[in-house]
VOMIDO-45061 format. One line per 2 residues: number of its first residue (from 0); for each residue x, y, z of C-alpha. Coordinates in steps of 0.5 Angstrom, whole numbers, plus 500, padded with zeros to 3 digits. Example, Ala and Ser with C-alpha at 12.3 -4.5 7.8 and 13.67 -1.06 7.14 Angstrom:
0> 525 491 516 ~ 527 498 514
//
This chain:
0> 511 559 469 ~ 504 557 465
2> 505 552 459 ~ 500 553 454
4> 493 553 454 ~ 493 545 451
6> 498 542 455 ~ 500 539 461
8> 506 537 466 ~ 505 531 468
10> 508 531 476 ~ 510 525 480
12> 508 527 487 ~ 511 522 493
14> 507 522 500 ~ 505 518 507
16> 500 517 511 ~ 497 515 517
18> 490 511 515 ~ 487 511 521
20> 482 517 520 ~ 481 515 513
22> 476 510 509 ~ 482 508 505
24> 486 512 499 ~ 480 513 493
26> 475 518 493 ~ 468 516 495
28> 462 520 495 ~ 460 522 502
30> 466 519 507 ~ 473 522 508
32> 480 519 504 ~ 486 520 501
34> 486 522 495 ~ 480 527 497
36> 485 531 502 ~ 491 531 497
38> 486 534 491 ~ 482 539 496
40> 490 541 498 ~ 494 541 491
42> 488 545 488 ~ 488 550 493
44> 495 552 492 ~ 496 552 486
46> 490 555 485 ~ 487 550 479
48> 483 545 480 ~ 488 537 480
50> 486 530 480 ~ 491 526 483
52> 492 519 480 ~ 494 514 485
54> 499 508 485 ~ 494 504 488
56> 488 503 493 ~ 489 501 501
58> 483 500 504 ~ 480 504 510
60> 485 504 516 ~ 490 502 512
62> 497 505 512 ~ 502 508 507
64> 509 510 509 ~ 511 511 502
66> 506 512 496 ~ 505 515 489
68> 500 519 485 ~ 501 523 479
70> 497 529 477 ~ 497 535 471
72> 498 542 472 ~ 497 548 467
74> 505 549 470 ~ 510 547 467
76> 515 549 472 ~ 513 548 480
78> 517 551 484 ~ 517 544 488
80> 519 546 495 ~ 515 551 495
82> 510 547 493 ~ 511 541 499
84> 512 547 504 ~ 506 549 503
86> 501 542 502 ~ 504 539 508
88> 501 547 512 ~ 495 546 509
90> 494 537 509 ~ 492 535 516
92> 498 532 521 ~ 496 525 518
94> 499 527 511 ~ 505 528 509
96> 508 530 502 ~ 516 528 501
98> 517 530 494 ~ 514 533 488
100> 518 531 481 ~ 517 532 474
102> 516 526 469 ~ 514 525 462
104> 507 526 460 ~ 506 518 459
106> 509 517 466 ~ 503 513 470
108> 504 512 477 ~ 500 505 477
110> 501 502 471 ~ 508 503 470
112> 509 500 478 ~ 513 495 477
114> 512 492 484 ~ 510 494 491
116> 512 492 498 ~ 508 492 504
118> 509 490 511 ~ 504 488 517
120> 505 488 524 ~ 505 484 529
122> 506 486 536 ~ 507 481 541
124> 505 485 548 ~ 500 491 550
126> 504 498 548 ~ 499 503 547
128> 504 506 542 ~ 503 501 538
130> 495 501 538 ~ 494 505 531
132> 501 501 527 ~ 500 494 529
134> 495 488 531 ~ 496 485 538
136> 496 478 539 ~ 496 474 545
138> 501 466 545 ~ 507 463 543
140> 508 464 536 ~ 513 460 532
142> 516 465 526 ~ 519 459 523
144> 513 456 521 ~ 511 462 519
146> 516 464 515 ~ 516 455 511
148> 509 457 509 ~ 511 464 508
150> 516 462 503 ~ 513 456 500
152> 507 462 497 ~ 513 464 492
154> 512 458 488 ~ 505 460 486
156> 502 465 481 ~ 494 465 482
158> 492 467 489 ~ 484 467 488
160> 485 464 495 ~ 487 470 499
162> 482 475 494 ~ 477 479 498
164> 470 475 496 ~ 466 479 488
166> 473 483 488 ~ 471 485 480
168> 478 483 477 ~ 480 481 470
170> 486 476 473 ~ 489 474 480
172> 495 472 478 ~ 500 476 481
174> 508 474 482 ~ 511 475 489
176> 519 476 490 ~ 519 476 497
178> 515 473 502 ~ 518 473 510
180> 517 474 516 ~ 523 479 523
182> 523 479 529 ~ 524 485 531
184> 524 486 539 ~ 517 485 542
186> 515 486 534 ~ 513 481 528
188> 514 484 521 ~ 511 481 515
190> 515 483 509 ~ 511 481 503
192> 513 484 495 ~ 510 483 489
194> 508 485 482 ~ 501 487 484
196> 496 485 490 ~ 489 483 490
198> 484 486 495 ~ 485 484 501
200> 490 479 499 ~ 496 481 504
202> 492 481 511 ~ 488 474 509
204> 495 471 507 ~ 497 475 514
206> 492 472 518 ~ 492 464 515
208> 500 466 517 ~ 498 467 523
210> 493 461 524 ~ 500 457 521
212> 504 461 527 ~ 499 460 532
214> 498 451 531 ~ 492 452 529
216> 494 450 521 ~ 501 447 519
218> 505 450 514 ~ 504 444 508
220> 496 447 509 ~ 499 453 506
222> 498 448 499 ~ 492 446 499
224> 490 454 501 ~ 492 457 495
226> 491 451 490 ~ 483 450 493
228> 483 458 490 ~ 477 460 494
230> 477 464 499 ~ 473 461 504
232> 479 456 505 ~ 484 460 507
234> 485 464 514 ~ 482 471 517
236> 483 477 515 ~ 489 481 520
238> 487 488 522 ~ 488 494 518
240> 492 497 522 ~ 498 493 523
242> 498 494 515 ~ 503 499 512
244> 504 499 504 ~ 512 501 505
246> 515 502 496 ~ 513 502 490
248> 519 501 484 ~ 519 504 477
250> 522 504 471 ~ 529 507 472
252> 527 512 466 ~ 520 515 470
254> 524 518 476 ~ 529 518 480
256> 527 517 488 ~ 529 523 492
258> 532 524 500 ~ 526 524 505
260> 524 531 506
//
């Protein structure tokens, strides 16, 4: 069915995808993203011409298990299923659509997030099945002082120290509720969440974590890292390929998050 020739249907649409291939989520002039693929596609089939509006950006070779875009359409009433059966015929094998939902015309996929959680991964031995999903680190690692440094970062609210270097942000404040790290078998996983996330935030934190876990800095360094708010003091930059986006939570108004499809 068609709406009026004025009027949109905001749609959320839910999606993973393996980030390997891809110089990350947002469209750039002349390289392979995301958000590329997912307009190209959504336009062919519902034969109109969409621009989706992601929750955020992941950065190239970064991966998202679980990540939301809102786009509008000329039709107010898509058959859904139909809609992903289709997309995902058309989308590459590293693309995968979960859910299409119907929201209200205000509803925005970035800005109405309320917090985004993501994950690194570390593995421990040489797996040729973790190769794309994980960074390899040879030597002992102590998790337990990972995890002191990890947990003190809650404390904080202005991570300057962990934001790629000329990043054009108006703030770096950002809250975050959990910070941890598992063990997971022959996998260290890192859990961090938080209200938003500077650029590169996440895999500096993992590495100056990983530089703690390797005695290579000591976990009360972690204070001064962050309150020197310069990111020449802090660690590395872990690899994007241990780097996953795994949730993003909304308001319980904007939509109801449905079963994997």
């Amino acid at each position: 069915m068609k709406s009026s020739e004025n009027q949109m249907q905001r749609y959320f649409i839910e999606l993973s995808y393996k980030g390997t291939n891809y110089k990350g989520w947002q469209v750039q002039n002349g390289v392979e993203t995301v958000q590329l693929r997912i307009d190209e596609a959504l336009s062919t089939v519902l034969r109109e011409n969409i621009h989706v509006i992601g929750a955020g950006r992941t950065d190239t070779g970064v991966h998202a298990s679980y990540f939301v875009a809102h786009f509008d359409s000329k039709q107010d009433n898509l058959d859904c299923t139909s809609t992903i059966f289709n997309l995902n015929g058309y989308l590459p094998k590293d693309i995968a659509i979960r859910n299409i939902q119907k929201v209200s015309s205000d509803a925005h996929s970035r800005f109405d997030a309320t917090s985004r959680t993501y994950q690194y991964n570390i593995s421990r031995t040489k797996n040729p099945f973790y190769n794309d999903y994980s960074f390899y680190v040879y030597g002992e690692i102590d998790i337990d002082k990972m995890n002191t440094a990890a947990n003190t970062l809650i404390q904080y609210e202005d991570f300057s120290s962990f934001c790629k270097s000329k990043s054009d942000v108006k703030t770096k404040l950002c809250n975050i509720y959990q910070s941890y790290w598992e063990n997971k078998g022959n996998l260290l996983i890192y859990h961090i969440k938080a209200n938003r996330f500077l650029r590169n935030m996440v895999r500096s934190i993992t590495g100056t974590l990983l530089m703690i876990g390797l005695d290579k800095l000591k976990p009360e360094d972690i204070h001064r890292i962050v309150e020197a708010r310069d990111r020449k003091a802090a660690g590395f930059s872990a690899q994007a390929k241990g780097l996953f986006l795994t949730d993003i939570e909304y308001p319980p108004h904007i939509f109801s998050k449905s079963p994997e499809i």
